[in-house]
C-alpha positions as CSV (number, residue, x, y, z in Angstrom):
1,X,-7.2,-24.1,-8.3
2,X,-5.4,-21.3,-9.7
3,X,-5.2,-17.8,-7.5
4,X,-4.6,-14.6,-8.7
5,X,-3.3,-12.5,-5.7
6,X,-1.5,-15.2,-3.4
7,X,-0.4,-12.6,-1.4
8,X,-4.0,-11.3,-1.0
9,X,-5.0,-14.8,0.2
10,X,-2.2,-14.9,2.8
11,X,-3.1,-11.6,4.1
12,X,-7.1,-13.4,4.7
13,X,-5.7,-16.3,6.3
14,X,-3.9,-14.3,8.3
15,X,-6.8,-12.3,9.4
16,X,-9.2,-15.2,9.8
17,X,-6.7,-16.9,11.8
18,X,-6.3,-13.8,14.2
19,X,-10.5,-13.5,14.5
20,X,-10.5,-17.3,15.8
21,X,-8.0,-16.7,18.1
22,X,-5.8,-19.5,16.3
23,X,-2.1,-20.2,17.9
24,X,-0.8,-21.3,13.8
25,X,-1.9,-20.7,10.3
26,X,-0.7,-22.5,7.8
27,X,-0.5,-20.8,4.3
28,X,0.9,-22.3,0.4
29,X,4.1,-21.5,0.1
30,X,6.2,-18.8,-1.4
31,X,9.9,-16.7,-1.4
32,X,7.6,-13.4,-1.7
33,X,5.4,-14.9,1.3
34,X,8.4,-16.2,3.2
35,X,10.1,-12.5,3.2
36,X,6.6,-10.6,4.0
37,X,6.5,-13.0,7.3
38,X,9.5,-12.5,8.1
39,X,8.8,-8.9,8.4
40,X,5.8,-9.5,10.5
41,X,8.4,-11.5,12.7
42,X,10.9,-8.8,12.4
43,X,8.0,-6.1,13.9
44,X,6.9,-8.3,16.4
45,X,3.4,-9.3,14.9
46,X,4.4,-13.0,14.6
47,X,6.3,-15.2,17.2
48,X,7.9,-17.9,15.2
49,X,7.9,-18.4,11.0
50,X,9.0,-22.5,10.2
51,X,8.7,-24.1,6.6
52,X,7.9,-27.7,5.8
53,X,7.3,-30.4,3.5
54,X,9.1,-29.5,0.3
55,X,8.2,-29.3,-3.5
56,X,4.9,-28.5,-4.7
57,X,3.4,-29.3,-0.8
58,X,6.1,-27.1,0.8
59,X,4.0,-24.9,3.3
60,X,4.8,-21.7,5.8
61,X,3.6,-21.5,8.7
62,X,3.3,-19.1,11.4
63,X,2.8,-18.8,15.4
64,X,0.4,-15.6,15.5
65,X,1.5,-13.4,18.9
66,X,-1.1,-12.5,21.1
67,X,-0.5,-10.1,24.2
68,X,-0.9,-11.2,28.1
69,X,-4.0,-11.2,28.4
70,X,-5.1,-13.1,25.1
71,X,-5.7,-9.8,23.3
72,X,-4.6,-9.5,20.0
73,X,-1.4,-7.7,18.4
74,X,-2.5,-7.8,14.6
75,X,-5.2,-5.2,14.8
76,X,-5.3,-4.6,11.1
77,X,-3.9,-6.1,7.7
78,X,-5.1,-4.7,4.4
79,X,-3.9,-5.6,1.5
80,X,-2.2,-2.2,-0.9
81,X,-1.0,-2.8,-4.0
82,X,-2.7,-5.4,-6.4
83,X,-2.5,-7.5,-9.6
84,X,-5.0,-4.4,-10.9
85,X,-3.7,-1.8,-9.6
86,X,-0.1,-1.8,-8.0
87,X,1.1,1.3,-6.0
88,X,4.9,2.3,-5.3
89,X,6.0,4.7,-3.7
90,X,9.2,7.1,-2.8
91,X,11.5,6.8,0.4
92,X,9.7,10.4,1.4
93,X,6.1,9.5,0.6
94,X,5.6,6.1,2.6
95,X,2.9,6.7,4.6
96,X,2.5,6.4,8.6
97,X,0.1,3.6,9.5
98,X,-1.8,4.1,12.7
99,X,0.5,7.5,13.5
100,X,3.5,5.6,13.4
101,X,1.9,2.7,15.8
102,X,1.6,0.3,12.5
103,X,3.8,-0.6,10.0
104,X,3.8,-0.6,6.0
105,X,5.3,-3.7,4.2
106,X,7.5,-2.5,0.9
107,X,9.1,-5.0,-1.4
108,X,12.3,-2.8,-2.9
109,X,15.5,-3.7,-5.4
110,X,16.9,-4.9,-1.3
111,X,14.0,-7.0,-1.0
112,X,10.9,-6.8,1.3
113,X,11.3,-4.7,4.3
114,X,9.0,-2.6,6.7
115,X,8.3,1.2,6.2
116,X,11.4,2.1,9.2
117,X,13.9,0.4,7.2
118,X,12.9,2.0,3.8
119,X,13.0,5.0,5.8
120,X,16.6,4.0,7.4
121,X,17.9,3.0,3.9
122,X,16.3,5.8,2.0
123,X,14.5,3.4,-0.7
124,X,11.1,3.1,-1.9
125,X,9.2,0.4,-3.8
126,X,5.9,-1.6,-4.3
127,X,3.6,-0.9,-1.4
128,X,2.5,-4.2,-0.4
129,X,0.3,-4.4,2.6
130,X,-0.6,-2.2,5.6
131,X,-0.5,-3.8,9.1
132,X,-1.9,-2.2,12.4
């Protein structure tokens, strides 16, 4: 099955995955999906990132974080920029997600990083995904 927006899909799987209460999702694979979870990891949204298998059934997956009391940290995840319609923006103009509280995920020329270190290295790019 071919997908348009695999980045879209993750960003579902993701949510669904947070609704059930799930420990791991697994997701297809990617460089682009590897560095946006590793930004989740790096902002404390996801505990632990692992790949395995390799070639075409190479698959990420994650260990979603939930607080003490089996709450949930990922309040929010929408998807920005698509295949229809992409959206970039300047180092000055990223916008504040939840008054600072959330984060923005930006894919730049130094790869994908969160809306504090686009701040920190004064560089915008393709506004990926909102997470809150």
């Amino acid at each position: 099955m071919s997908m348009n927006d695999p980045i879209s899909d993750m960003l579902t799987r993701i949510r669904n995955a947070n609704r059930n209460n799930a420990e791991v999702v697994s997701i297809p694979y990617s460089k682009m999906k590897h560095e946006l979870a590793n930004v989740l990891r790096r902002e404390g949204y996801v505990n632990e990132v692992k790949t395995d298998g390799d070639g075409a059934a190479k698959v990420l997956s994650l260990q979603l974080r939930y607080g003490p009391d089996g709450e949930t940290v990922l309040h929010r995840i929408d998807r920005v920029s698509r295949p229809g319609r992409r959206v970039y923006t300047s180092a000055t103009e990223i916008p504040r997600v939840r008054g600072g509280m959330g984060i923005c995920i930006i894919s730049t020329s130094r790869g994908v990083l969160s809306d504090r270190e686009c701040r920190k290295q004064k560089v915008g790019g393709e506004l990926l995904c909102k997470v809150g």
